[in-house]
C-alpha positions in Angstrom: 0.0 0.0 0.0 1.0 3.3 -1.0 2.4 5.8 2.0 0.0 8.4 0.8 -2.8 6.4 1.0 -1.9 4.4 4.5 -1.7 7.9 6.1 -5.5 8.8 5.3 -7.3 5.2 6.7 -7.7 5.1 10.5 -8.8 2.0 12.9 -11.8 4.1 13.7 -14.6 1.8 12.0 -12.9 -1.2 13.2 -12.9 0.3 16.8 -16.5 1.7 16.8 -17.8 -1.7 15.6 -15.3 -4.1 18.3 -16.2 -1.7 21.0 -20.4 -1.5 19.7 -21.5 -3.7 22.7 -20.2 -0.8 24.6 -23.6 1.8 23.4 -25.6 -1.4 22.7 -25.6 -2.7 26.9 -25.6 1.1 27.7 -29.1 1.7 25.6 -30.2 -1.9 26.4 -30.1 -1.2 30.3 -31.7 2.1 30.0 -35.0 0.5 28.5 -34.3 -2.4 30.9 -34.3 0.5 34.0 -37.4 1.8 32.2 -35.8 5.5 32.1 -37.7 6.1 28.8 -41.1 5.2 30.5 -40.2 7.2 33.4 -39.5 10.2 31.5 -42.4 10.1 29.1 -43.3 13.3 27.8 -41.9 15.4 31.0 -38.1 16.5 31.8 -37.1 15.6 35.3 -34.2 16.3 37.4 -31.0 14.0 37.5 -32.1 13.8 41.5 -35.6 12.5 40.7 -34.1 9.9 38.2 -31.7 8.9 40.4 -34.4 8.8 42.9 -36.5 6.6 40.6 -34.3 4.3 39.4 -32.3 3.4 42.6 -29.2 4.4 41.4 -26.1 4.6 42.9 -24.0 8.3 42.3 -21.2 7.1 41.4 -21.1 6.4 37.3 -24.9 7.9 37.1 -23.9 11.3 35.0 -21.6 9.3 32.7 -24.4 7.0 31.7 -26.9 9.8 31.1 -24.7 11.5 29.3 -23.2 8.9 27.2 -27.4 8.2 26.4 -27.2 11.9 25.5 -24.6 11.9 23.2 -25.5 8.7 21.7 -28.7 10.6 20.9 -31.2 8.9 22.7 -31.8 11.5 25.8 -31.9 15.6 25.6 -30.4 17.7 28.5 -30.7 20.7 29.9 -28.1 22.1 32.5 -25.1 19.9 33.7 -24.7 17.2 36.3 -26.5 17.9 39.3 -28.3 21.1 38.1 -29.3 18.8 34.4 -32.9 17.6 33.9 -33.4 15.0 31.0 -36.1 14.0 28.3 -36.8 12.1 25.9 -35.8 12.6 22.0 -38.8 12.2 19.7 -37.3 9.0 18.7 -37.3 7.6 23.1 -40.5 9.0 23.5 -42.4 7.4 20.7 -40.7 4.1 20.3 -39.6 3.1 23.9 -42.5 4.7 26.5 -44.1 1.5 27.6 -47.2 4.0 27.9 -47.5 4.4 24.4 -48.7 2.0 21.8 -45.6 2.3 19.6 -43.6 0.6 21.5 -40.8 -1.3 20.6 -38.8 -1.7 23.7 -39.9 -5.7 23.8 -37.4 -7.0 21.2 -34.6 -4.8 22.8 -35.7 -6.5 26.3 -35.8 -9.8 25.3 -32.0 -8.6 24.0 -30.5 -7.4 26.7 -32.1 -10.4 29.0 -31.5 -13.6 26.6 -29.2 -13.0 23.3 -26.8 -10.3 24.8 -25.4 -13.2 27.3 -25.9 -16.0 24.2 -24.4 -13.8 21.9 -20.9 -14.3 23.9 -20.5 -18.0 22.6 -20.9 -17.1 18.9 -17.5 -18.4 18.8 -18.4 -22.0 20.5 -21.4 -22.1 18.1 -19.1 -21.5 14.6 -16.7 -24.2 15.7 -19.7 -26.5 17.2 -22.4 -25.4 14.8 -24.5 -26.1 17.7 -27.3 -24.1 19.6 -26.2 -21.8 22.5 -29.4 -20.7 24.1 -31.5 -22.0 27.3 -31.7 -26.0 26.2 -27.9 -26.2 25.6 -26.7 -24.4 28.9 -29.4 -26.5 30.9 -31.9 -24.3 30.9 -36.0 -24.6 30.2 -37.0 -24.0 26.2 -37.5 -20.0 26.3 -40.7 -20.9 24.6 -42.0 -23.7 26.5 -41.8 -20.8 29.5 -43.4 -18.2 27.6 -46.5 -20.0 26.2 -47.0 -21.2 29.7 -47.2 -17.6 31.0 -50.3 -16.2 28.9 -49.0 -12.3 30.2 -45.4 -12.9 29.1 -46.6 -14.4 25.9 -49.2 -11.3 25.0 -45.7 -9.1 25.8 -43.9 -11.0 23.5 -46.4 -11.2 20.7 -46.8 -7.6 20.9 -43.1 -6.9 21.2 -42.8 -8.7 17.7 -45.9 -7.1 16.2 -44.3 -3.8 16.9 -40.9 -4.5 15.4 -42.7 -6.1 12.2 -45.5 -3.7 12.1 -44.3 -1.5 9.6 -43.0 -4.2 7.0 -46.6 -4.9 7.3 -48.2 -1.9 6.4 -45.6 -1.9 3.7 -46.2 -4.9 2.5 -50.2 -4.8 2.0 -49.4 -0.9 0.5 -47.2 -2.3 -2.1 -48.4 -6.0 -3.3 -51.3 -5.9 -5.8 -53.9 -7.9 -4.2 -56.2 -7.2 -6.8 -55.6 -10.6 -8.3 -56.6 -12.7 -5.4 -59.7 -12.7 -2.5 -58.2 -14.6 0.3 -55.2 -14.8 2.2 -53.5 -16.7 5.1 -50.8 -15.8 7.1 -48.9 -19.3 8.8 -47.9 -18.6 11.8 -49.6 -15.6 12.1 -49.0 -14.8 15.4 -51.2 -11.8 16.8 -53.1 -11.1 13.4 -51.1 -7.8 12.9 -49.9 -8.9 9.2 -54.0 -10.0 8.0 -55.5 -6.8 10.2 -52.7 -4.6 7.6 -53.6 -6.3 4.5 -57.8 -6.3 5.9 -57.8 -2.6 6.2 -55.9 -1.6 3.5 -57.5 -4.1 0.9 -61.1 -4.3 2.0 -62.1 -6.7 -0.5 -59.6 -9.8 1.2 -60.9 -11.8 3.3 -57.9 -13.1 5.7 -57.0 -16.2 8.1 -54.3 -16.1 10.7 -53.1 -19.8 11.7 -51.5 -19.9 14.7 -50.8 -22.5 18.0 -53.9 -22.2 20.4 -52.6 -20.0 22.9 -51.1 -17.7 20.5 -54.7 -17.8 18.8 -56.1 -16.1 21.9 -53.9 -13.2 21.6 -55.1 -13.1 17.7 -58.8 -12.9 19.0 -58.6 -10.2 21.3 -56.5 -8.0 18.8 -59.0 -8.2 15.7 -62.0 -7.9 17.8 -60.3 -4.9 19.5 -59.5 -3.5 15.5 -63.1 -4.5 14.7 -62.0 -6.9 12.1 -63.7 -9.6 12.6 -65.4 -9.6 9.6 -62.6 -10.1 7.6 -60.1 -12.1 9.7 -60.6 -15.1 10.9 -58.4 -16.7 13.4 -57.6 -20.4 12.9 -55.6 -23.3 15.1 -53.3 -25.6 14.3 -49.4 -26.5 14.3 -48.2 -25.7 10.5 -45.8 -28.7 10.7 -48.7 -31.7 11.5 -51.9 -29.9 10.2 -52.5 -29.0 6.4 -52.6 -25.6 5.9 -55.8 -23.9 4.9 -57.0 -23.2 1.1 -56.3 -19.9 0.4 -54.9 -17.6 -2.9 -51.9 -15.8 -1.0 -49.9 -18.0 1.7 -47.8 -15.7 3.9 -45.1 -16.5 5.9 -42.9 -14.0 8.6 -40.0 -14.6 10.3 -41.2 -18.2 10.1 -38.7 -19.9 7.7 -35.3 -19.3 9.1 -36.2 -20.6 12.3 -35.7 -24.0 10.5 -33.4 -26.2 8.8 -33.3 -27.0 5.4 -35.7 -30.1 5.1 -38.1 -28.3 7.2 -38.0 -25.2 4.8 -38.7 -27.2 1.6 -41.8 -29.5 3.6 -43.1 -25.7 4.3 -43.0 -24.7 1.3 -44.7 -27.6 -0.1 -47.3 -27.6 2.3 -47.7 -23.8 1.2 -47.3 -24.9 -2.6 -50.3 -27.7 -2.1 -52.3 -25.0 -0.1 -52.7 -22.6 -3.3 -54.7 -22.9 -6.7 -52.7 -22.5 -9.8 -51.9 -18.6 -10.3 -51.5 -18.6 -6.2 -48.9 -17.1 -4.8 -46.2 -17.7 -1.7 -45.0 -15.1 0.1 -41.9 -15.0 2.6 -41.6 -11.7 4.3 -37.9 -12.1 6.1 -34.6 -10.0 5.9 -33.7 -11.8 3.0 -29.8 -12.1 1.8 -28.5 -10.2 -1.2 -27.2 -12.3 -3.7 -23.9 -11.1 -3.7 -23.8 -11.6 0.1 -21.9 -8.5 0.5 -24.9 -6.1 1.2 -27.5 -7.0 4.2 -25.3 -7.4 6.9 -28.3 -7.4 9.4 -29.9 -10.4 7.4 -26.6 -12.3 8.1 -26.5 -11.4 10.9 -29.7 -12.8 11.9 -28.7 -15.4 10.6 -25.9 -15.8 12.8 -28.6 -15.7 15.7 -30.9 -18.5 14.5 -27.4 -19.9 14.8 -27.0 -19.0 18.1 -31.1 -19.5 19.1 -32.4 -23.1 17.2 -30.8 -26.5 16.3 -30.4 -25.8 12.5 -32.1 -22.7 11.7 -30.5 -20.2 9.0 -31.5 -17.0 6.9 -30.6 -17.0 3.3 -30.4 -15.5 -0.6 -33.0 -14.6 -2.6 -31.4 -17.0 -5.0 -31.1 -20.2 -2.4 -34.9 -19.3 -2.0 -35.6 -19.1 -5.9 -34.1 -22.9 -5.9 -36.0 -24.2 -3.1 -39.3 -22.5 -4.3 -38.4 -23.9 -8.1 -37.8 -27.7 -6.7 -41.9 -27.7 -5.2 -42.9 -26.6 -8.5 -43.3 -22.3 -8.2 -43.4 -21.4 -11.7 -41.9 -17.8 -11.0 -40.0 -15.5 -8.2 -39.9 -11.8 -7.7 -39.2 -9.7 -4.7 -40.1 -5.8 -3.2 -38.2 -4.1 -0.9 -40.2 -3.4 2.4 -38.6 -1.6 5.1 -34.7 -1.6 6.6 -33.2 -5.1 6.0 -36.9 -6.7 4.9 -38.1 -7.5 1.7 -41.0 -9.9 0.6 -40.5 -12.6 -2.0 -43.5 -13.9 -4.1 -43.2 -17.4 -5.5 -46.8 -17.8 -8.1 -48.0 -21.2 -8.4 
């Protein structure tokens, strides 16, 4: 390498990435502390948040004002004469209060994958799970669905993490084509309720595990819905999946290995009349694998989370969707990382 050119690149990307889990646990604990909620739309004092939070003095100013200049709190004043709110950002999308909450995912973060996150190395030389069932723990899952509070948490959490791929997605996709669709694994109904009110002629069925199913219920009755969702039971790996002319699927196909991805898609294939179409709504891979670092990355955590799930390419997809007999494969662009790929029948 050239000396004129050695002298203009610096180690600072490389630091600010090695060093990210350093803003990452200090954001994490905040909405783990609940200082967003606390603050809401008011600006207190740092002796009432202290007060609130039951923190110690020594270190408090530096993490407020590391959340300041990481951009997540304002300030007015200084140390003990500062009081702090919210940004626009905190106040919509972390006030437990508010319905835009997003906070959920970022819990479920900092309390499970922060700590599995730290044998990423033991899973790429093992290429085996590091979560609750390999460090002798109980199956996250098998606690939440036992816990009907936890689970409405978690559902919602998701809901508002995937809520505006949603919207996206039943803004952009011509439905004109088709009458019904069903979401597998549909969890609270968010992703039929989006397509329902935006499309009013679709009628749409969520299919979803019992307990989960409850959750649906209350959510499209409260979104006066009914009408045109309908909620449905069943376990998408023993039960058929219902007839419909759109078969959806979020976040649902990476949880699982290969043999398991292709026997959903040909359940989803067998599902739809001819002209049907399949559509996976995930952070889908570039081609090139160069591009959506988050989708490999979440890859890297259904590596860390499930026995042999894995995200993957639009083309890996193209292959698997050819083999069950999809006659065609296109893709749109939804929102961050997301897109939606739609195999036709």
């Amino acid at each position: 390498m050239k000396e004129e050119n050695t002298k203009s690149v610096t180690p600072e990307r490389i630091l600010q990435v090695g060093m990210g889990f350093w803003a990452s646990k200090t954001l994490l604990t905040a909405i783990k502390l609940e200082l967003f909620t606390h603050l809401g739309d008011q600006k207190l004092s740092s002796q009432e948040i202290k007060q609130k939070l039951g923190l110690h003095g020594r270190g408090f100013y530096d993490f407020m004002d590391a959340l300041v200049a990481l951009g997540f709190l304002e300030r007015d004043g200084i140390e003990s004469s500062a009081t702090y709110g919210n940004t626009t950002e905190t106040s919509l999308f972390l006030d437990k209060n508010k319905e835009s909450y997003i906070g959920g995912i970022l819990e479920m973060a900092n309390n499970r994958l922060y700590r599995f996150w730290g044998f990423l190395e033991e899973a790429l030389i093992t290429g085996e799970a590091q979560s609750e069932v390999t460090r002798g723990e109980k199956p996250f899952f098998e606690e939440l669905y036992a816990d009907e509070e936890r689970l409405n948490e978690f559902v919602s959490a998701m809901a508002g993490i995937q809520m505006g791929n949603f919207v996206s997605f039943a803004k952009k996709f011509d439905f004109s084509h088709y009458k019904t669709l069903c979401d597998i694994g549909g969890a609270g109904g968010f992703l039929c309720a989006q397509v329902a009110m935006l499309n009013p002629h679709m009628q749409c069925m969520s299919f979803d595990m019992p307990v989960v199913c409850k959750i649906a219920e209350k959510n499209i009755k409260h979104m006066h819905l009914n009408e045109q969702v309908k909620i449905i039971e069943g376990d998408f790996f023993k039960d058929s999946f219902p007839k419909a002319d759109i078969i959806t699927m979020g976040n649902i196909l990476h949880d699982w290995g290969l043999k398991d991805k292709k026997l959903l898609i040909n359940k989803a294939y067998e599902a739809l009349p001819e002209g049907g179409a399949f559509i996976v709504i995930e952070n889908i891979i570039d081609n090139d694998r160069r591009h959506n670092a988050f989708g490999m990355m979440m890859s890297l955590n259904m590596l860390i989370e499930t026995p042999e799930g894995f995200d993957y390419s639009f083309n890996r997809l193209k292959e698997w969707t050819e083999e069950a007999g999809f006659k065609q494969i296109s893709s749109i662009p939804l929102t961050g990382a997301t897109s939606a790929a739609i195999a036709i029948k």
